[in-house]
N, C-alpha and C positions, 0 to 999 in steps of 0.2 A: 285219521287220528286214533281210532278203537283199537287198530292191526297195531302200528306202533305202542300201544299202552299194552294190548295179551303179549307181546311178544317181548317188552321190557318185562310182563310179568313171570314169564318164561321164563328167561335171562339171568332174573335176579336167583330165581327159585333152583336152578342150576347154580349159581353161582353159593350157595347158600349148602345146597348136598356137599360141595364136592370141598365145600372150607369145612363140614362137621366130619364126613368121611375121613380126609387125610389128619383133621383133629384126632380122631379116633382111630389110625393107625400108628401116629405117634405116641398117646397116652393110653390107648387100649381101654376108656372108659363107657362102658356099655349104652347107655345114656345116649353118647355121639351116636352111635352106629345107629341105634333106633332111629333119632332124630334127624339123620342124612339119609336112611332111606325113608321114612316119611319125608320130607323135601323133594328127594327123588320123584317120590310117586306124585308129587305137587308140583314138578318140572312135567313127566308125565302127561298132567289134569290142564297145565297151561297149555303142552303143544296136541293137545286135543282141540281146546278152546281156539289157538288158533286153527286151526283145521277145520272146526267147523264153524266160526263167524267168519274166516276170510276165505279161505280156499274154497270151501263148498259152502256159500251162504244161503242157497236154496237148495241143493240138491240134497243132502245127507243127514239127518237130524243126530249128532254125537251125543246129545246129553245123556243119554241112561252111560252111556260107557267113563264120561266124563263122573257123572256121581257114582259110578262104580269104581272109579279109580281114587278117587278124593275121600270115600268110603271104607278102603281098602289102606288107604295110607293113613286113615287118623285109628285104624285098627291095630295097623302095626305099633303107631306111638303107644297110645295106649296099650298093649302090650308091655313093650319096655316099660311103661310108668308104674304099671302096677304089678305086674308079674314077675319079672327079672328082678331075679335080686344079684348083685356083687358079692 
């Protein structure tokens, strides 16, 4: 049940970059692009998540790279939130 639930959370978090992305090559509003690639790097953090509670549930320990990527993506939002200006 856990593999199905990271991997709908995968799923959605794809599904979420790639509707802010194409938002943001339609309207060109800076905001989108930040926000679909923070998602990105949060589709990223899922298919790590998966990788490491299913594929390797005792062999590999992913976390430092998993909060390295979740880290790296709330850097980028932030970024756009505060620094870019239109």
């Amino acid at each position: 049940m856990a593999s199905i639930t990271y991997s709908l959370c995968a799923l959605v978090a794809l599904l979420c970059a790639f509707l802010l992305l194409t938002a943001w090559r339609r309207h060109g509003h800076r905001l989108l692009l930040w926000s679909g690639l923070c998602f990105a790097g949060f589709t990223l953090n899922n298919a790590l998540l998966v990788l490491d509670k299913v594929v390797y549930p005792d062999g590999v320990d992913l976390s430092l790279w998993r909060a390295g990527v979740a880290l790296l993506s709330i850097m980028v939002l932030l970024y756009g939130l505060v620094w870019d200006t239109e």
